[in-house]
N, C-alpha and C positions, 0 to 999 in steps of 0.2 A: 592519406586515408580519410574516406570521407565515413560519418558517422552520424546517423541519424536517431531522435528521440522521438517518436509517438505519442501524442496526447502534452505536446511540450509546455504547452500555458498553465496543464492541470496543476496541482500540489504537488506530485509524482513526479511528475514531467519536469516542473522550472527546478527542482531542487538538481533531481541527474545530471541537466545541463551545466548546472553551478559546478556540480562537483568535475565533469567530465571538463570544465575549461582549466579542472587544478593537476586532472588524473592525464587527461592527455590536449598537452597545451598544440603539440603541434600538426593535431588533427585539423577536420573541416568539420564542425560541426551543426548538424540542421535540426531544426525543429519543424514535425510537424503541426499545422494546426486547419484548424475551419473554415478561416478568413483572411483577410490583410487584417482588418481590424484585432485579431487576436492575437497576431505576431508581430507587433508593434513593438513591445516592449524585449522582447527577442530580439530585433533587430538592434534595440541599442545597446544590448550586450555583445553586438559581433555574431551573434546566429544567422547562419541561413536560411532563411525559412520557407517550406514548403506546401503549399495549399494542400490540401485532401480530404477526405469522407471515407471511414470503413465501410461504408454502405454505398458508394460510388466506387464500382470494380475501377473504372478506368481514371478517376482521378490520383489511384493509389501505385495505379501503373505508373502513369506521369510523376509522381513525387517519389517516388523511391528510384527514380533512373541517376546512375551513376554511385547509389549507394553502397558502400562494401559491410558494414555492420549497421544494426537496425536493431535498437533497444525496444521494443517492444510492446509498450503500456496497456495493458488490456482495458477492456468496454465488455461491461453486464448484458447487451445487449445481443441476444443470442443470432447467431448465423454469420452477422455481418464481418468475423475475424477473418472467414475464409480469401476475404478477399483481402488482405493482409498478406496470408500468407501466399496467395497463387500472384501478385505484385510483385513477391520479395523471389520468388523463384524464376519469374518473367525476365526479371532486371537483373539476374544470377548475383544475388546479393551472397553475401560470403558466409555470414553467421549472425542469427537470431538469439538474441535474450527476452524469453519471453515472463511476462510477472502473470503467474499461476496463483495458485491458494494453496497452501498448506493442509495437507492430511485429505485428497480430495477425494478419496474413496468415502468418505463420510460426508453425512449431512451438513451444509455451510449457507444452509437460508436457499438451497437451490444453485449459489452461482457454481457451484461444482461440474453441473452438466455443460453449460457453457466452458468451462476452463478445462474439462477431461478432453472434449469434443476439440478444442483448436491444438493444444498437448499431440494430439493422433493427426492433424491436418500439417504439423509444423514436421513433424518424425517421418509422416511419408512424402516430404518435399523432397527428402535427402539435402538442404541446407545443414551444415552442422548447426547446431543449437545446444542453451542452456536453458533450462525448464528453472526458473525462479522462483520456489514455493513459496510463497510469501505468506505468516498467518496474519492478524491484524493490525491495522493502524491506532495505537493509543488513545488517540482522538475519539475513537470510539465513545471513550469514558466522559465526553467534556463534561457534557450536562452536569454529570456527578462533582466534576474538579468546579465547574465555574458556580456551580449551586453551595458546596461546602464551602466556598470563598467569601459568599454571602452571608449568608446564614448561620455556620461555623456548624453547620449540623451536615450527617453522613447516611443518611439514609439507603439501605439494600434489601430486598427480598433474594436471591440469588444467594443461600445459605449454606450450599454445597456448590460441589464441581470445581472447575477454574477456568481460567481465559488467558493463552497466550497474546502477547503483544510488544512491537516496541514502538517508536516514532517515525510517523511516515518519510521523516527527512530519513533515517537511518536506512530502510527497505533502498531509498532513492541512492544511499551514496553506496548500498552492494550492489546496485544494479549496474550503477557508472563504473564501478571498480570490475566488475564482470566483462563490459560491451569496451570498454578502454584495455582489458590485458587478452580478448578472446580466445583464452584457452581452459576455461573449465569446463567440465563432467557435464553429462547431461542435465540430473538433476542436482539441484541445491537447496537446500531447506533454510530456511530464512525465517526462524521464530526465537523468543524470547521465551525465558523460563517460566511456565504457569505460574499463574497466579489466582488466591482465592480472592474473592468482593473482602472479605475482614482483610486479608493485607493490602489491597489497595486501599483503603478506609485509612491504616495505620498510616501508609505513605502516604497517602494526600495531608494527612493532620502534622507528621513531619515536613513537608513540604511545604505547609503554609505558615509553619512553625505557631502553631496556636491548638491551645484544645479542641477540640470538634466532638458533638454532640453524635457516636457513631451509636444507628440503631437498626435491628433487624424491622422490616415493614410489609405490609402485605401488598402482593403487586398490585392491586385497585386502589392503591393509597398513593402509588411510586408516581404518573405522570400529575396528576392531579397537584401532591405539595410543590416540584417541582416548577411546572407553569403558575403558580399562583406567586411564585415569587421573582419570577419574571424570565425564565429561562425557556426558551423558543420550545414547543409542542416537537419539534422534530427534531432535536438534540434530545428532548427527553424518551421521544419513542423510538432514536434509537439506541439510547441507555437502557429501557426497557427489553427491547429486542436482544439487546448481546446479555444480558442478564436471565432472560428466558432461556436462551441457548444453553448458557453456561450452567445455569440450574439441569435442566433435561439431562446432560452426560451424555456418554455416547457419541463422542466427536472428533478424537484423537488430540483432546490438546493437554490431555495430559500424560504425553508423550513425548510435546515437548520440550527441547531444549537448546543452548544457545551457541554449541558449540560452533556447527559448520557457519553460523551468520558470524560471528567472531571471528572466527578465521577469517574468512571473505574478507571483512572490515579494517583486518590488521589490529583489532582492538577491541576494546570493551564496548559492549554495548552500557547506555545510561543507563546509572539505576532507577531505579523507579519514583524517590523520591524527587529524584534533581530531575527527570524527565518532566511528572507534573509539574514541578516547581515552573519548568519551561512552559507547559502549557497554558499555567495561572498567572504567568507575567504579560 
C-alpha cells in the first residue's frame, strides 16, 4: 500500500510521517514537497518523495500516480486545493484524510471558507474520505508560554470565552492513525477541552513550576510588553489574535470536547500543564 503525506517537511506533515513509519511499518510511504531541496531530509528517513505545487494542476497529477491513500494537509491559500483533489480522483486514489477546522460553520479568522469549500470538492469526487476537524495548534499560545518563562509574569486581556487546543504533534499522530487504519466516518472532531486565558495562566505557572506574576491587561498594552522583552512581533500578534477571537465568543469552542480525538488516539490527550511544559523546554 502506498501512502502518501502532503505538505510532508511542514510541522504537520514530518510528525504524521514519524508516526505512520510506527502505525504502518509495512506500507510505502511518500512525502510530498516543493523541491528536492526540501525532501532531503525525508529521504534519509526512508520516505519517497514526491515533487508538487497545489497550484500546479499537473505537477499534483504526476505526484500522486500510484497512490492508494493521501493524508491530506491543507494550505490557507484559497482555490488552489481543488487541484488536490481533481489529482487524487485522476490517479483513482482510494481514500482522502483531509485536515479541516473545527466548528467551521462559525467564524475562524476566515479560513473557514476555504476549508467548507474543499470539504464539498472532496464529498463530490466520490473518493471515500475522512473530514478531520481539527481546532488548534497550542503553539498558538507560545508568546505567552516563552514570555512568562522570562519574565515569570502572565499577562491576558481575553477575560472571558475560551479556546480549544492541543499539540500540533498530537492533530499529526490522529491523522496518521486515520490514513494507516482507512476506515473511519466521514467526519472526526479532533479538539481539546476549552479552556479559559485564567487556566492556561495557572497551567503555565504549574508548568514552569515557579510563581508567575498572572495579570488581567488591556489589549494595547498585550503586544507592546511582550516585544519589549524580546519575544518576536509575530508570536505576539498571534497571541493577540487567538485572544481577540476568544474574547468576542460566538465560535463553537465552547462545545468542545475531547472525546472523539481520544478515541482516535487510543489515549489521552496531554494535559495542559505537561503539554506547555513541552513547549517551554
Amino acid at each position: 500500500m502506498n501512502i502518501m503525506v502532503t505538505g510532508a517537511n511542514g510541522g504537520y506533515g514530518s510528525y504524521a510521517i514519524d508516526y505512520l513509519q510506527k502505525f504502518a511499518p509495512e506500507a510505502n510511504i511518500f512525502g510530498l514537497v516543493r523541491s528536492e531541496s526540501k525532501g532531503a531530509n525525508l529521504k534519509k528517513k526512508g520516505i519517497n518523495v514526491r515533487i508538487g505545487d497545489y497550484s500546479d494542476a499537473d505537477s499534483m497529477v504526476k505526484a500522486l500516480r500510484g497512490i492508494d491513500r493521501l493524508l491530506f494537509v491543507s494550505s490557507t491559500i484559497p482555490g488552489i486545493q481543488k487541484n488536490v483533489v481533481d489529482a487524487a480522483k485522476i490517479n483513482n486514489v482510494q481514500y482522502i484524510a483531509y485536515t479541516s477546522i473545527f466548528q467551521p460553520e462559525h467564524s475562524k479568522f476566515g479560513l473557514e471558507i476555504n476549508h467548507k469549500q474543499t470539504e464539498q470538492w472532496i464529498k463530490e469526487s466520490g473518493i471515500p474520505y475522512t473530514i478531520l476537524r481539527d481546532s488548534w495548534y497550542m503553539e498558538v499560545n507560545q508568546a505567552l508560554f516563552d514570555y512568562a518563562k522570562k519574565t515569570q509574569q502572565f499577562p491576558y486581556f481575553a477575560t472571558k470565552g475560551q479556546l480549544s487546543f492541543a499539540l500540533r504533534r498530537e492533530y499529526a499522530e490522529a491523522g496518521a492513525r486515520v490514513i494507516a487504519t482507512g476506515n473511519y466516518g466521514h467526519i472526526i472532531n479532533l479538539a481539546g477541552d476549552p479552556k479559559t486565558y485564567r487556566e492556561i495562566a495557572l497551567a503555565t505557572q504549574k508548568a514552569l513550576e515557579t510563581y508567575l506574576d498572572i495579570k488581567e491587561v488591556e489589549m494595547s498594552e498585550f503586544i507592546p510588553d511582550l516585544v519589549l522583552s524580546g519575544i518576536s512581533q509575530n508570536l505576539a500578534a498571534m497571541s493577540e489574535g487567538y485572544q481577540e477571537y476568544t474574547l468576542k465568543g460566538n465560535n463553537g469552542e465552547d462545545t468542545a470536547d475531547n472525546s472523539e480525538f481520544e478515541k482516535v488516539l487510543g489515549h489521552p490527550l496531554t494535559d495542559l500543564a505537561s503539554a506547555i511544559k513541552e513547549l517551554t523546554n
